[in-house]
NUVOSE-16840 format. One record per residue: residue number from 0; residue in one letter; x negated, y negated, z of N, C-alpha, C, CB in turn. Coordinates in Angstrom, 1 decimal. Last residue first. Glycine has a CB too. Layout:
REM NUVOSE-16840
(rec NUM,"A",(X,Y,Z),(X,Y,Z),(X,Y,Z),(X,Y,Z)) ...
END
This chain:
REM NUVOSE-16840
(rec 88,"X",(-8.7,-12.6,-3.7),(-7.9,-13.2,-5.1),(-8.4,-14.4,-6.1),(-6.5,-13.6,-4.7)) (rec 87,"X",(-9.2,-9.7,-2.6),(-9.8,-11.2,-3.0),(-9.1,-11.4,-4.3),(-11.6,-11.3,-3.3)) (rec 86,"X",(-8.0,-7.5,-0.6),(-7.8,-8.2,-2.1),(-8.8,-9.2,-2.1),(-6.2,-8.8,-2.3)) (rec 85,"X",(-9.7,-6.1,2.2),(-8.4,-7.1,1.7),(-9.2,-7.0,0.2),(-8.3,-9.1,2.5)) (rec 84,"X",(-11.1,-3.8,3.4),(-11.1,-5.2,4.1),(-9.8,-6.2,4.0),(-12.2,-6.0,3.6)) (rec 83,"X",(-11.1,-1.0,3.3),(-10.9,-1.8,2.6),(-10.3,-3.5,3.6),(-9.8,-0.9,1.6)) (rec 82,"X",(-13.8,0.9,4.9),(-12.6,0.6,4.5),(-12.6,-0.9,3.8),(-11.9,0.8,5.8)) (rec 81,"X",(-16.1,3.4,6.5),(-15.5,2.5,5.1),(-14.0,1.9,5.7),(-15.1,3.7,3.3)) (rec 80,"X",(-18.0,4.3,8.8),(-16.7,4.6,8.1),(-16.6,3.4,7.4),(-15.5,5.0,8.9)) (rec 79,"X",(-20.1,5.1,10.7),(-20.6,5.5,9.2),(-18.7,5.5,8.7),(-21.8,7.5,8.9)) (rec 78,"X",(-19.8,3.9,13.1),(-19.2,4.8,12.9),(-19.6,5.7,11.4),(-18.1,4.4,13.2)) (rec 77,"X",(-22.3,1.8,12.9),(-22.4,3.4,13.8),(-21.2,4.4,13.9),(-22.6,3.1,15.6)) (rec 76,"X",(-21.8,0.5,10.9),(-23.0,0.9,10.8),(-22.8,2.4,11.6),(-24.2,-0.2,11.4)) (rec 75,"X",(-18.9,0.5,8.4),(-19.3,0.0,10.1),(-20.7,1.0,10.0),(-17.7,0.4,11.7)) (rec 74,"X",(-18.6,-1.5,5.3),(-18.9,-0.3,6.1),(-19.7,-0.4,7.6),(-19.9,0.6,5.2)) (rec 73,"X",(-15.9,-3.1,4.1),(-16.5,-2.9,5.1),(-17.2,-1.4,5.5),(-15.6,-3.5,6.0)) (rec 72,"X",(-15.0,-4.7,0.6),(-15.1,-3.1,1.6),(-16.1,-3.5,2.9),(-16.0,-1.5,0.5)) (rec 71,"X",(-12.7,-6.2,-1.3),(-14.0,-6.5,0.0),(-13.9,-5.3,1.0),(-13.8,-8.2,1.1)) (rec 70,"X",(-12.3,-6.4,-4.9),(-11.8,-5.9,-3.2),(-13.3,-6.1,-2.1),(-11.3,-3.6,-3.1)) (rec 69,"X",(-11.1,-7.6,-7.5),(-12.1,-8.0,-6.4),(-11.8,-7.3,-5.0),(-12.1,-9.5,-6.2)) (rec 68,"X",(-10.1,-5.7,-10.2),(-9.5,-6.2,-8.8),(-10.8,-6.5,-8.3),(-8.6,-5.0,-7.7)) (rec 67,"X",(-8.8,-4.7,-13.5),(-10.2,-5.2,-12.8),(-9.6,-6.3,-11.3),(-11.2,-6.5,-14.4)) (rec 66,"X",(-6.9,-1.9,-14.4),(-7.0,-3.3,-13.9),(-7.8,-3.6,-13.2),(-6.2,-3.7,-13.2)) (rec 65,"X",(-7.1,0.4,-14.6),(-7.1,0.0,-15.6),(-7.3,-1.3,-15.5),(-6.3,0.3,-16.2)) (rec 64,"X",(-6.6,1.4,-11.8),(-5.7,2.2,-12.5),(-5.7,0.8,-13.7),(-4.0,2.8,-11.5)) (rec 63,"X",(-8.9,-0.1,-10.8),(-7.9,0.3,-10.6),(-6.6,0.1,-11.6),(-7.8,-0.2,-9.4)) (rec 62,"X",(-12.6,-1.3,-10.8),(-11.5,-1.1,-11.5),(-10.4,0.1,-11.2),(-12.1,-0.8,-12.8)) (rec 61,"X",(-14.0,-3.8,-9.1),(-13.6,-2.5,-9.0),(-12.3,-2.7,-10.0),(-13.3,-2.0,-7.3)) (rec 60,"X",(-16.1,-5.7,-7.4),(-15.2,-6.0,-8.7),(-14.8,-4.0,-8.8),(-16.3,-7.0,-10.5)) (rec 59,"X",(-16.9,-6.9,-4.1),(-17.1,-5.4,-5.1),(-15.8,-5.9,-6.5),(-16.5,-3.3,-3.9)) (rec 58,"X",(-18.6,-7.4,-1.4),(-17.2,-8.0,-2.1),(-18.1,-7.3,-3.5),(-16.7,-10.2,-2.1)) (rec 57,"X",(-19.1,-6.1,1.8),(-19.2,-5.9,0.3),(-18.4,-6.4,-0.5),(-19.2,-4.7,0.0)) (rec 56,"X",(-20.9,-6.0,4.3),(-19.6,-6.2,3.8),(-19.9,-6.4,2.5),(-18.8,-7.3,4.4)) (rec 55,"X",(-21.8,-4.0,7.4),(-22.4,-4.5,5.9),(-20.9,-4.6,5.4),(-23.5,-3.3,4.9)) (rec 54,"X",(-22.2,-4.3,10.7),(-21.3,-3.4,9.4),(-21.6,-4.5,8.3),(-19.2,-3.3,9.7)) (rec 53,"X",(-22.2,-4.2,14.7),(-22.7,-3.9,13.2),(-22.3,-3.6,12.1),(-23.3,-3.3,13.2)) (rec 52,"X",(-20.3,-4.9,16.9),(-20.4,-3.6,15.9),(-21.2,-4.4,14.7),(-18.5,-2.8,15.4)) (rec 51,"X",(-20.7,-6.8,19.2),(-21.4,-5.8,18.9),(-21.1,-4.6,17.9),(-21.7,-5.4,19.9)) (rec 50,"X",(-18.2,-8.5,17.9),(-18.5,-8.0,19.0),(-19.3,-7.1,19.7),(-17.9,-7.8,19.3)) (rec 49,"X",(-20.0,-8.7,14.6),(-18.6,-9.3,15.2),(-18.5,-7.9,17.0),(-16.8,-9.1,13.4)) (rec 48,"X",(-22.2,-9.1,12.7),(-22.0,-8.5,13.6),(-20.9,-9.6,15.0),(-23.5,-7.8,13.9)) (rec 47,"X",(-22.7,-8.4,9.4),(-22.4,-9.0,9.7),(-22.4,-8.5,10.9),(-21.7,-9.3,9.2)) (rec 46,"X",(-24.5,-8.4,6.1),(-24.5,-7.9,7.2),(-23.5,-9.3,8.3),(-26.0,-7.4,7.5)) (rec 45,"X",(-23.3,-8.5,2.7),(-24.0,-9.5,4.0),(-23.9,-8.6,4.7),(-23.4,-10.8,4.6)) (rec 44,"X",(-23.4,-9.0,-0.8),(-23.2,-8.1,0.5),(-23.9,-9.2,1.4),(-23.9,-6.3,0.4)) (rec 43,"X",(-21.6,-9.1,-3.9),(-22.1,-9.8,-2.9),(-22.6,-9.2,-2.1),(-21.5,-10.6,-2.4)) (rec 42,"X",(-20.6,-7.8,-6.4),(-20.7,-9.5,-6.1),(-21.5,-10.1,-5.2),(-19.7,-9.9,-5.7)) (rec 41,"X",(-20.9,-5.5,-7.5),(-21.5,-5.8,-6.4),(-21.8,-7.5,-6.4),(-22.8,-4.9,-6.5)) (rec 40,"X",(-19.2,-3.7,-10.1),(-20.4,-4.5,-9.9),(-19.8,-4.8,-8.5),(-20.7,-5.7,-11.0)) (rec 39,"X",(-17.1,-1.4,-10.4),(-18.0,-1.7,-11.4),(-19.8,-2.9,-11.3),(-16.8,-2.4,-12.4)) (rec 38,"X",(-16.7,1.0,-8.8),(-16.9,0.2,-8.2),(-17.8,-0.6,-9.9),(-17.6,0.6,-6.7)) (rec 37,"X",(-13.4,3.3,-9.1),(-14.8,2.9,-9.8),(-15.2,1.6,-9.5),(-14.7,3.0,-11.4)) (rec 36,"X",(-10.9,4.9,-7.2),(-11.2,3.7,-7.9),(-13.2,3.4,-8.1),(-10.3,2.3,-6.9)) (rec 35,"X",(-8.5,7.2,-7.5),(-9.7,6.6,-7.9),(-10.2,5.7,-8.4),(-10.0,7.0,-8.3)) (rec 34,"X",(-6.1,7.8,-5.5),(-6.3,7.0,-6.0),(-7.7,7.4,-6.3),(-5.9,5.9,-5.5)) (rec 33,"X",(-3.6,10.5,-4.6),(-5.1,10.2,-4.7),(-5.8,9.6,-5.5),(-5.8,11.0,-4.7)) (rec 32,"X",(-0.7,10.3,-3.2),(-1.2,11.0,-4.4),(-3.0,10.2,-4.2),(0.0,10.6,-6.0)) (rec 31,"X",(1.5,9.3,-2.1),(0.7,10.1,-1.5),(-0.4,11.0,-2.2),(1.5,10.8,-0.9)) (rec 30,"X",(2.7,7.0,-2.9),(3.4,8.1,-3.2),(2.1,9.4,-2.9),(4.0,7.8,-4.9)) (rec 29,"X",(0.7,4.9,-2.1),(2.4,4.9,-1.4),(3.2,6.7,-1.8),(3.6,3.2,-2.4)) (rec 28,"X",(-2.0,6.3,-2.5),(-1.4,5.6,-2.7),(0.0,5.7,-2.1),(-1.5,5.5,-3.8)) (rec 27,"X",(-5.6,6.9,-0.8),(-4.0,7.5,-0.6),(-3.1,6.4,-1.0),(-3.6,7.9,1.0)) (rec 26,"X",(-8.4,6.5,-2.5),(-7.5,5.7,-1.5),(-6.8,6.6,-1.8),(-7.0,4.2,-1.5)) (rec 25,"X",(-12.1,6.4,-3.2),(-10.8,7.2,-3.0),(-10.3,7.1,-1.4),(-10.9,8.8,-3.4)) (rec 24,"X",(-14.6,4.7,-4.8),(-14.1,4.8,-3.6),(-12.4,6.2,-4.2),(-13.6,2.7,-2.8)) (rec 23,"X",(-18.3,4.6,-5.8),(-16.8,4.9,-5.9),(-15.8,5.5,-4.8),(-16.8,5.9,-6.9)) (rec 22,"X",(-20.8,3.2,-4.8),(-20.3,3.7,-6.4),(-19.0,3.6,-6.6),(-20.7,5.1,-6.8)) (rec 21,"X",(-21.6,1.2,-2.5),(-21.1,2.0,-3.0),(-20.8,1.7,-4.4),(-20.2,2.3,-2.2)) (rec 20,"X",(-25.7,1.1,-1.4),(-24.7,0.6,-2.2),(-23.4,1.7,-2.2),(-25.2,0.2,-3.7)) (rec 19,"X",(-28.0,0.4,1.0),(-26.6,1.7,1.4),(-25.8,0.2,-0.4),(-25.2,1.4,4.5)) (rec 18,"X",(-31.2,0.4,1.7),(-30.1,-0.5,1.2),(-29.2,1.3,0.7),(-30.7,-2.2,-0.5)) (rec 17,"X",(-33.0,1.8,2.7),(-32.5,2.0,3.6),(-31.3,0.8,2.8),(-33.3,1.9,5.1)) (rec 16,"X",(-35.5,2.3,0.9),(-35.8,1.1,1.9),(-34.6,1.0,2.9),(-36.0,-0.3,1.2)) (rec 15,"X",(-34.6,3.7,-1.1),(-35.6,4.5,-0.1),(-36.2,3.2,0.6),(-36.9,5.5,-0.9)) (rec 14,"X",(-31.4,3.2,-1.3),(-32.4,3.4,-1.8),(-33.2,4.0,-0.4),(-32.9,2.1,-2.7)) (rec 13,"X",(-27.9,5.4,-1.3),(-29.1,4.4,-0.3),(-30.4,4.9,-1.4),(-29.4,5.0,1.9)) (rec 12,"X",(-24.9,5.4,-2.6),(-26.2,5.8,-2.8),(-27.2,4.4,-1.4),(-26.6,5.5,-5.0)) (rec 11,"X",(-21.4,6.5,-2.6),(-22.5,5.6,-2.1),(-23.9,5.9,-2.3),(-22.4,5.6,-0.7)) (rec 10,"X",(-17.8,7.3,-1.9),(-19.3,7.5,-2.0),(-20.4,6.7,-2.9),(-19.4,8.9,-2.5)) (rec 9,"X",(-15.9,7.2,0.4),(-16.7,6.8,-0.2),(-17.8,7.3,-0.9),(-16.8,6.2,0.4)) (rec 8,"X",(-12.5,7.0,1.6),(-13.4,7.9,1.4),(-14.6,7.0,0.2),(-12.5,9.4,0.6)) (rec 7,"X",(-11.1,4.3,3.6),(-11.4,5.1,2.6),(-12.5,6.2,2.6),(-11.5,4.3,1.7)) (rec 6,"X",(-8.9,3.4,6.1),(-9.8,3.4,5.5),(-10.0,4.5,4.3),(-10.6,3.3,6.4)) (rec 5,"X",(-7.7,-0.2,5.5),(-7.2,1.0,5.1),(-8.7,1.6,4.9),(-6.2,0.9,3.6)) (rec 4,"X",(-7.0,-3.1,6.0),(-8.1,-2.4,6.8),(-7.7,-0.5,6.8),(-8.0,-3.2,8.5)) (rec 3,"X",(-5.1,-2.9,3.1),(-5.8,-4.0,4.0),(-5.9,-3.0,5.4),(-4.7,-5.8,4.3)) (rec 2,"X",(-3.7,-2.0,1.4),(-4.6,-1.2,1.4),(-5.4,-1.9,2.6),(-5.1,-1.0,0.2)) (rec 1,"X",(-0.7,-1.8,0.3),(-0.8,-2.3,0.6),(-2.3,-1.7,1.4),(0.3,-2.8,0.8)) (rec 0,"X",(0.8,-2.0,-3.1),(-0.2,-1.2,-2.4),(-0.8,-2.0,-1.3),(-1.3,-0.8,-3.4)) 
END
């Protein structure tokens, strides 16, 4: 599965101070079918800003198809879009 700067469908909760967590993501697998993957915990987050784009990064333990994976999601501030950054291994 090769998912590196793949983007995804997300969904997500903001508190009422403007912190953006995600809950649960959906990917398109090789066989075109519709992954669901459950964000179980929130290892980390930072803001980051690489040539003026603004975007919160997220290293996330996430469970896929039964198997516990570290993935690092990027959400870009002004496009409001997700994606999958890379594996952490």
């Amino acid at each position: 599965m090769n998912w590196i700067n793949c983007p995804v469908d997300v969904i997500s909760v903001c508190s009422a101070g403007g912190q953006i967590q995600p809950l649960r993501l959906r990917v398109e697998d090789e066989n075109h079918q519709l992954l669901r993957i459950d964000i179980t915990e929130i290892v980390s987050q930072k803001s980051i800003q690489y040539v003026g784009i603004e975007a919160q990064v997220f290293v996330c333990k996430a469970e896929v198809n039964g198997q516990q994976w570290m993935l690092e999601l990027k959400y870009t501030i002004r496009s409001h879009s997700w994606c999958i950054m890379r594996r952490v291994y």
